[in-house]
mmCIF file as gemmi writes it, N, C-alpha and C atoms, coordinates in Angstrom:
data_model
loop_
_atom_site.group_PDB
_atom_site.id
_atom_site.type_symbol
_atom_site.label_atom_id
_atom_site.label_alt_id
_atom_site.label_comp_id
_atom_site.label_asym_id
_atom_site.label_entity_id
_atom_site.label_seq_id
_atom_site.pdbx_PDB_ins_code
_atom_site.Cartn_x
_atom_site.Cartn_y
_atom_site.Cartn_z
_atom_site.occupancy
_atom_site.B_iso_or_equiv
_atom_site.pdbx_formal_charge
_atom_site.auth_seq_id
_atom_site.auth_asym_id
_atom_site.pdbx_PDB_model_num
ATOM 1 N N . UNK Axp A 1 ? 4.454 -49.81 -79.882 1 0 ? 1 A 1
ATOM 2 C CA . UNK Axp A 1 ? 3.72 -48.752 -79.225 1 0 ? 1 A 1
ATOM 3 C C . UNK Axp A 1 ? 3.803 -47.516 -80.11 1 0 ? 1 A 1
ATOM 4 N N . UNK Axp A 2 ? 2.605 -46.731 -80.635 1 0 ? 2 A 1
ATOM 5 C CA . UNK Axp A 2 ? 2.444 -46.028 -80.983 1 0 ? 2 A 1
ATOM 6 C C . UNK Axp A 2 ? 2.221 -44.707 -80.682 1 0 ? 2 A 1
ATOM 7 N N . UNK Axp A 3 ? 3.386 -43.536 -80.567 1 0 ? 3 A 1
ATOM 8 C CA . UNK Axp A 3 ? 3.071 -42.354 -79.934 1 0 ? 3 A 1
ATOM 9 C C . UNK Axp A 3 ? 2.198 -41.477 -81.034 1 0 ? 3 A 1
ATOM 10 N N . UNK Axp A 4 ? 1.241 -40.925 -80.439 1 0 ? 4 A 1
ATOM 11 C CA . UNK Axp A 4 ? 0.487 -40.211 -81.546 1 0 ? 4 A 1
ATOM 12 C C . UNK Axp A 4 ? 1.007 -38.192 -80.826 1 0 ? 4 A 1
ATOM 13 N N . UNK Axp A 5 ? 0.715 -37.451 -81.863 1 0 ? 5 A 1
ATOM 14 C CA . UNK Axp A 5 ? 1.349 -36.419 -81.497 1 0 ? 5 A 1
ATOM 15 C C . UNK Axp A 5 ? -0.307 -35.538 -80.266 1 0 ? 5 A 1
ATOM 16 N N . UNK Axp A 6 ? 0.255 -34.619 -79.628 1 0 ? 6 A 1
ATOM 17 C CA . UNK Axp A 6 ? -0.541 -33.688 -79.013 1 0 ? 6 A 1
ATOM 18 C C . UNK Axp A 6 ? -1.702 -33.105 -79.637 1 0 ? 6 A 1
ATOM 19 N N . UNK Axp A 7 ? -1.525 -32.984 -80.931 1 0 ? 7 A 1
ATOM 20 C CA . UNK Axp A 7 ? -3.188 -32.454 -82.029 1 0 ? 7 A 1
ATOM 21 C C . UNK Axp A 7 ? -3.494 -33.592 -82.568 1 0 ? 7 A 1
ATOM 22 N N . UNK Axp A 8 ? -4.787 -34.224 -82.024 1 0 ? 8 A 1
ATOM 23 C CA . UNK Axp A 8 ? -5.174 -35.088 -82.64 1 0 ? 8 A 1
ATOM 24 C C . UNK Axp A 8 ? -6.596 -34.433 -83.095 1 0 ? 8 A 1
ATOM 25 N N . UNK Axp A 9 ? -6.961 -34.691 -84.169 1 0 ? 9 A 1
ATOM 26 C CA . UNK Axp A 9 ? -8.372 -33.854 -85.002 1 0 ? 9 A 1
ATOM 27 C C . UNK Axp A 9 ? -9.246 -35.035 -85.029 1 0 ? 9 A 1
ATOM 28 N N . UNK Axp A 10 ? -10.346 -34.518 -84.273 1 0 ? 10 A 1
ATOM 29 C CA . UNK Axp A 10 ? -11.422 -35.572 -84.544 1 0 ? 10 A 1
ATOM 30 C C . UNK Axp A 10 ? -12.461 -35.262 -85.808 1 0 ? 10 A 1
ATOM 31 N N . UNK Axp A 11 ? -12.309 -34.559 -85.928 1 0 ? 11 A 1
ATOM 32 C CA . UNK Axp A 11 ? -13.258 -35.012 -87.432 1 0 ? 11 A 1
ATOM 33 C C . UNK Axp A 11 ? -12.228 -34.856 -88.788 1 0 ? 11 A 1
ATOM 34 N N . UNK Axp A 12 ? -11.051 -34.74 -88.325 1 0 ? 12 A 1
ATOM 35 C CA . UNK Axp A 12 ? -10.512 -34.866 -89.92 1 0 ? 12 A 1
ATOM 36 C C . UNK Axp A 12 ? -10.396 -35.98 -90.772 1 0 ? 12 A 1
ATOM 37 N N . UNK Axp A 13 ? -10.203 -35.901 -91.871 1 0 ? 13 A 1
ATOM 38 C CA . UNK Axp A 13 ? -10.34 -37.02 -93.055 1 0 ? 13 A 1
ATOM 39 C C . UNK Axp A 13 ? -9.604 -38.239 -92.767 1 0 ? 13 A 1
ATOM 40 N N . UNK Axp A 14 ? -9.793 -39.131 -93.358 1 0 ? 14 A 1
ATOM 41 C CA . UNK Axp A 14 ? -8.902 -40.263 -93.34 1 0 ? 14 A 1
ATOM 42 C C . UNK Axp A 14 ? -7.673 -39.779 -94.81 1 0 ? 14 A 1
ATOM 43 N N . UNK Axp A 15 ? -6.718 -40.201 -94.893 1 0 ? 15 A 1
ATOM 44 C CA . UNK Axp A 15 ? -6.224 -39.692 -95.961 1 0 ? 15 A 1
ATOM 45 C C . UNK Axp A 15 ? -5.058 -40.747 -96.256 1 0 ? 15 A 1
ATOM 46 N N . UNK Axp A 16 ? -4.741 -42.08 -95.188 1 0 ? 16 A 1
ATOM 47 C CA . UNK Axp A 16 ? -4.264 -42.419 -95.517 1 0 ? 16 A 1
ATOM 48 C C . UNK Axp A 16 ? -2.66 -42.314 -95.159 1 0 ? 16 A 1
ATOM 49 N N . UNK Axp A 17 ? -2.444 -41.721 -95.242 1 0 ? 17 A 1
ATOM 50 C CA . UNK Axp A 17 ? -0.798 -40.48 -95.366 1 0 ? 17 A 1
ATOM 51 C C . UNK Axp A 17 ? -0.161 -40.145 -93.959 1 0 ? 17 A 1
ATOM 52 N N . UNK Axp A 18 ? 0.486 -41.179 -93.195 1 0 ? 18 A 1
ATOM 53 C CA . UNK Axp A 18 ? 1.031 -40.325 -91.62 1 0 ? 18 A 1
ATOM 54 C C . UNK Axp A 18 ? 2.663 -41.264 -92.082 1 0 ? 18 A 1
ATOM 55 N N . UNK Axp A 19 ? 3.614 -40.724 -91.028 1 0 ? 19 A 1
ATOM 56 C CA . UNK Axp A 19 ? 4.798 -40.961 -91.164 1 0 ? 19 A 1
ATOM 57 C C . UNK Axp A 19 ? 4.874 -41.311 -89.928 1 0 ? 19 A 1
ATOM 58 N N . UNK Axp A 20 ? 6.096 -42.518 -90.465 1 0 ? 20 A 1
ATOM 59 C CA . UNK Axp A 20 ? 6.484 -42.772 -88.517 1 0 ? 20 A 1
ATOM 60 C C . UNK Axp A 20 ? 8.125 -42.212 -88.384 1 0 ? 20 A 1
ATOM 61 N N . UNK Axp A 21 ? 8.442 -41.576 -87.388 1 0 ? 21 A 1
ATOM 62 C CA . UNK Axp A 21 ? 9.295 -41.431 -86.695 1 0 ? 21 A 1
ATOM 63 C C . UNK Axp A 21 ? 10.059 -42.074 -85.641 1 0 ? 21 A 1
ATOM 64 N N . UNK Axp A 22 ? 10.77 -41.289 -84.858 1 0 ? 22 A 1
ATOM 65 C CA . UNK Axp A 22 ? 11.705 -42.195 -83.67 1 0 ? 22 A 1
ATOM 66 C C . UNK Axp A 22 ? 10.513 -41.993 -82.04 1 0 ? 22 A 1
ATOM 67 N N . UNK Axp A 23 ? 11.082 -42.247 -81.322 1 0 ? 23 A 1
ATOM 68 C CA . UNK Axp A 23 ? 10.104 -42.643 -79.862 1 0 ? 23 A 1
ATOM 69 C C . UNK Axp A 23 ? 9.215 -41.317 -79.227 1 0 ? 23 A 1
ATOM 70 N N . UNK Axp A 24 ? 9.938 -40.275 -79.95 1 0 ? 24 A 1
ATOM 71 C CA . UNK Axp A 24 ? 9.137 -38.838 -80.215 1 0 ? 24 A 1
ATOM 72 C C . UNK Axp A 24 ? 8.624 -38.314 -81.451 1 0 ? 24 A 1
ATOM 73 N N . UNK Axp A 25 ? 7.165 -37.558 -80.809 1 0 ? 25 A 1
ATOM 74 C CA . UNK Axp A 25 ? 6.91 -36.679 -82.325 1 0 ? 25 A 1
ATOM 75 C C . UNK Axp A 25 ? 7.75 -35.473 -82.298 1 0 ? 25 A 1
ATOM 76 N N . UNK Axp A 26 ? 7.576 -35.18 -83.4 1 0 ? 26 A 1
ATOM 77 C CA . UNK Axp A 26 ? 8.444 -33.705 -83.179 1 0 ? 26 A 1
ATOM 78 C C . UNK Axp A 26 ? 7.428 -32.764 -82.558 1 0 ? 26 A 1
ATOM 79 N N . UNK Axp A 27 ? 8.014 -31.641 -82.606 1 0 ? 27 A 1
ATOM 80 C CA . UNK Axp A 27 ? 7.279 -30.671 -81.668 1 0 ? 27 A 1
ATOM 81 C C . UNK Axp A 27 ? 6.984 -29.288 -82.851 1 0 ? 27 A 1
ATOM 82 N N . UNK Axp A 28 ? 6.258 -29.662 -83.846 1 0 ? 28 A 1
ATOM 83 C CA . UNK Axp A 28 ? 6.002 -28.812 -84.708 1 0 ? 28 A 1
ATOM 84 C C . UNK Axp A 28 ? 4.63 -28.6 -84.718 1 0 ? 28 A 1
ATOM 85 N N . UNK Axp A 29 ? 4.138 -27.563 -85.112 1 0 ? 29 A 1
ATOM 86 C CA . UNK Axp A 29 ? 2.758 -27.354 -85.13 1 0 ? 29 A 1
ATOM 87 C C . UNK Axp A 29 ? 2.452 -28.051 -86.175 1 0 ? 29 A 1
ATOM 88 N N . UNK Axp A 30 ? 2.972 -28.309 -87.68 1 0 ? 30 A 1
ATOM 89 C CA . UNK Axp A 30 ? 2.471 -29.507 -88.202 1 0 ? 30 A 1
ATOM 90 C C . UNK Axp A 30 ? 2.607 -30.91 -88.33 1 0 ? 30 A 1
ATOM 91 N N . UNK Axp A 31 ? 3.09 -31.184 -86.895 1 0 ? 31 A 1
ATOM 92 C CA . UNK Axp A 31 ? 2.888 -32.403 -86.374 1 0 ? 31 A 1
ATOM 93 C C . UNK Axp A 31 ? 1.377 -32.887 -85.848 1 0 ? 31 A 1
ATOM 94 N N . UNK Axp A 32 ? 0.691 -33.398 -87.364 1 0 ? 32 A 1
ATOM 95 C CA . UNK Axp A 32 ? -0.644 -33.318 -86.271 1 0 ? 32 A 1
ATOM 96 C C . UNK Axp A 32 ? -1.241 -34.767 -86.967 1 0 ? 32 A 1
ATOM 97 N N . UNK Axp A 33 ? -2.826 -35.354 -86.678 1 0 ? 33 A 1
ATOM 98 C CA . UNK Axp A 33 ? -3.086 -36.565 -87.6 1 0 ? 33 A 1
ATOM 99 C C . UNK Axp A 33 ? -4.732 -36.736 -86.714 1 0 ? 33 A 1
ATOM 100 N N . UNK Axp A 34 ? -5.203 -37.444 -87.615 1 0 ? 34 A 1
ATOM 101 C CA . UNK Axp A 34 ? -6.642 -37.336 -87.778 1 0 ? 34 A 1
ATOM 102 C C . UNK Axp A 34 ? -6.66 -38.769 -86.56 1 0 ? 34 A 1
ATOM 103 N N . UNK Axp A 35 ? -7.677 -38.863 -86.413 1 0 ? 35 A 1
ATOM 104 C CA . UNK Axp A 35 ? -7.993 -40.328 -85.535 1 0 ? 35 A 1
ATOM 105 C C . UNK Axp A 35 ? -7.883 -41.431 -86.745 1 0 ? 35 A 1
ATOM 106 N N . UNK Axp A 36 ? -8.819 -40.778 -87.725 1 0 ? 36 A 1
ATOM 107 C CA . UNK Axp A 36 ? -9.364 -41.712 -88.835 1 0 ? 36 A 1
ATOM 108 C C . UNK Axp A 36 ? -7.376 -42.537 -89.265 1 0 ? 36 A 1
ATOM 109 N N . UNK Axp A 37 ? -6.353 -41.226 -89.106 1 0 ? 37 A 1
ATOM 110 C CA . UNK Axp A 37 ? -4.983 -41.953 -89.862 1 0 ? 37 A 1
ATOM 111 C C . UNK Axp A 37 ? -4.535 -42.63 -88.333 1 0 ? 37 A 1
ATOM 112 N N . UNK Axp A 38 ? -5.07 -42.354 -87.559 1 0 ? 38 A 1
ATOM 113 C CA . UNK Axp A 38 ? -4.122 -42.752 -86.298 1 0 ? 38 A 1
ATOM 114 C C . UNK Axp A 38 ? -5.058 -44.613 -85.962 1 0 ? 38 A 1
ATOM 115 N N . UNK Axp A 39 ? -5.955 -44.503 -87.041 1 0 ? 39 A 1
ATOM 116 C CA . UNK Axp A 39 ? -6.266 -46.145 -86.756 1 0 ? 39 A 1
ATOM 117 C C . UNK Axp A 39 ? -5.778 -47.064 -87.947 1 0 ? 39 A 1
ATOM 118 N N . UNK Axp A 40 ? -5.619 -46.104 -89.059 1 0 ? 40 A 1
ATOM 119 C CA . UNK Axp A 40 ? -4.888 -46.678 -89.882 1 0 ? 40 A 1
ATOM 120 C C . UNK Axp A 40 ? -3.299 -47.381 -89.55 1 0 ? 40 A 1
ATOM 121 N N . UNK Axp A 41 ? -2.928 -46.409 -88.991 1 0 ? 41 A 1
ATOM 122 C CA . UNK Axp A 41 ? -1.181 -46.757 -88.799 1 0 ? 41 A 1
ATOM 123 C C . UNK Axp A 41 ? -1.454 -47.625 -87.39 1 0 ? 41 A 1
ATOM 124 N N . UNK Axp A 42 ? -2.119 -47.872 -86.484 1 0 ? 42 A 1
ATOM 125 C CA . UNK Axp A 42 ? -2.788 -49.109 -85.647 1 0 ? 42 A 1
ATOM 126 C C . UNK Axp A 42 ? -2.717 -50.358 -86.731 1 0 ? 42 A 1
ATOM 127 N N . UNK Axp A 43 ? -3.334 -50.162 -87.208 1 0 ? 43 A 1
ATOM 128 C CA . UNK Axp A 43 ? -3.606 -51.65 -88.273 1 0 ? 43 A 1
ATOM 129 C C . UNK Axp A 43 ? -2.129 -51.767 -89.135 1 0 ? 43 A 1
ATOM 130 N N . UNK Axp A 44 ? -1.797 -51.328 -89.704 1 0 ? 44 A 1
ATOM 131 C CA . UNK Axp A 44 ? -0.767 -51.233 -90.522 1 0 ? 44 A 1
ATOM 132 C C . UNK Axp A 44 ? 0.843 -51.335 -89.515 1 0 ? 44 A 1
ATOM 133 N N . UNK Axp A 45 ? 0.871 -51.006 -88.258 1 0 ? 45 A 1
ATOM 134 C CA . UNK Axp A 45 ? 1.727 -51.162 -87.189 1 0 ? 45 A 1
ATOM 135 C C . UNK Axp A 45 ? 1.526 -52.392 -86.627 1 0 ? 45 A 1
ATOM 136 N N . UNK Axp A 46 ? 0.618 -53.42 -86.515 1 0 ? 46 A 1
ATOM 137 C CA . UNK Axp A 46 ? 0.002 -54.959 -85.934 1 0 ? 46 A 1
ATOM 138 C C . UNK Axp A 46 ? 0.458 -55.637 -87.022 1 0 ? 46 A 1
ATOM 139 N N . UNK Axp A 47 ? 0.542 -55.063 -88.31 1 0 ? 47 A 1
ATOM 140 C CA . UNK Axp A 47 ? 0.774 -56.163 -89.433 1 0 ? 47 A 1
ATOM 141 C C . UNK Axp A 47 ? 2.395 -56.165 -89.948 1 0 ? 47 A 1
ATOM 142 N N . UNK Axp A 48 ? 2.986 -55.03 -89.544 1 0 ? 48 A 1
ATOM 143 C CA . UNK Axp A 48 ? 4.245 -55.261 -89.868 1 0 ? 48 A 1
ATOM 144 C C . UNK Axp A 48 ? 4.822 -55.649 -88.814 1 0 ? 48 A 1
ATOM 145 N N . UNK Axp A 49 ? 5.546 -56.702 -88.693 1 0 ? 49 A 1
ATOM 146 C CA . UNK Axp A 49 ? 6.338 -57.584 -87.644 1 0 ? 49 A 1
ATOM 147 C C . UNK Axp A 49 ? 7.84 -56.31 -87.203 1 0 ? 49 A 1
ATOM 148 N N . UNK Axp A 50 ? 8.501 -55.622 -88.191 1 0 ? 50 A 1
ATOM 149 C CA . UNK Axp A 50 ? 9.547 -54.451 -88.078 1 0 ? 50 A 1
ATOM 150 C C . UNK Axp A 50 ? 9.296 -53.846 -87.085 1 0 ? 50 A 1
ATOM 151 N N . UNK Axp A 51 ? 7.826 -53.656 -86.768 1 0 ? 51 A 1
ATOM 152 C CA . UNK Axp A 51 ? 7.451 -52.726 -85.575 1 0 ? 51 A 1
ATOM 153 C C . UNK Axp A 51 ? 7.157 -52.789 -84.313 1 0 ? 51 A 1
ATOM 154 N N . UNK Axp A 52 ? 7.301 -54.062 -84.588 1 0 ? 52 A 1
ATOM 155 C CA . UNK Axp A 52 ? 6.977 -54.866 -83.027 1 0 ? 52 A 1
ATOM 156 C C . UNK Axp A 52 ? 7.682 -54.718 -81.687 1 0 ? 52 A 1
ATOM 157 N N . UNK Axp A 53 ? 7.517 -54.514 -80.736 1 0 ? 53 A 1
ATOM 158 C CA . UNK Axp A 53 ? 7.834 -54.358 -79.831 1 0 ? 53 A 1
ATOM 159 C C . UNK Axp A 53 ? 8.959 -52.905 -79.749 1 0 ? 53 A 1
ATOM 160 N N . UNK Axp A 54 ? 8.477 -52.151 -80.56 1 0 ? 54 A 1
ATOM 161 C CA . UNK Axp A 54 ? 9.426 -50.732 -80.699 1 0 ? 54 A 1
ATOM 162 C C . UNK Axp A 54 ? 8.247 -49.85 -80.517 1 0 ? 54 A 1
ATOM 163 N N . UNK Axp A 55 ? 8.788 -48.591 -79.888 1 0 ? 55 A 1
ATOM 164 C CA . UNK Axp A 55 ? 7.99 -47.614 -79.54 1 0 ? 55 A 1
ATOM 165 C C . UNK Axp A 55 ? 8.466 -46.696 -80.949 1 0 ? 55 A 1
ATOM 166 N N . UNK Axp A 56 ? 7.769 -46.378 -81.485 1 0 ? 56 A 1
ATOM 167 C CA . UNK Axp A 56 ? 7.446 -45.207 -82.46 1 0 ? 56 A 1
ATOM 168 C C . UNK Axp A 56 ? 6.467 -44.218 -82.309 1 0 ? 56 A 1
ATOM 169 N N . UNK Axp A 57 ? 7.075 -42.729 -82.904 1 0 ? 57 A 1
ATOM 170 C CA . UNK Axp A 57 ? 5.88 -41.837 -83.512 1 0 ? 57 A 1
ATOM 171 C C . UNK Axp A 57 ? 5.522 -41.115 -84.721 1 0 ? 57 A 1
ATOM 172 N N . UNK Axp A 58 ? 4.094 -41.288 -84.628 1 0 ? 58 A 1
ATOM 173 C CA . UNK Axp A 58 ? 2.977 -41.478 -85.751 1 0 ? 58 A 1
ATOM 174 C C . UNK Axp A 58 ? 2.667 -40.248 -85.58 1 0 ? 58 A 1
ATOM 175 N N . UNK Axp A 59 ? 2.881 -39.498 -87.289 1 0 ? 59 A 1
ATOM 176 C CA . UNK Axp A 59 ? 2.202 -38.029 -87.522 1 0 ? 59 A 1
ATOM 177 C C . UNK Axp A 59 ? 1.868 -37.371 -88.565 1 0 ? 59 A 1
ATOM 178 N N . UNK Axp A 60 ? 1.304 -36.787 -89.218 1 0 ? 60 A 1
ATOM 179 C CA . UNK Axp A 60 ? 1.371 -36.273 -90.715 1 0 ? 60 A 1
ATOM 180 C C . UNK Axp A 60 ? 2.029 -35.098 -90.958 1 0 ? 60 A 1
């Protein structure tokens, strides 16, 4: 399960580039991530088996 943080930007870039963390995002204003990275780390979170059944969060 993938927590995505509170700013999510819909038209920002894909870039590739988000970090995962523990079962929280942090609470920083640059805790933030595009849709375009938040489907990336979707795909890339289904393919690594490490992540499975763990709640993480996803942010740039």
């Amino acid at each position: 399960m993938l927590t995505p943080p509170a700013l999510l930007e819909a038209d920002g870039v894909r870039t590739g580039r988000y970090r995962i963390g523990g079962d929280r995002v942090p609470e920083s204003p640059s805790a933030r991530l595009s849709y375009a990275d938040l489907a990336v780390a979707l795909v890339d979170a289904y393919e690594k088996p490490t992540l499975h059944r763990k709640r993480v969060s996803v942010f740039s």
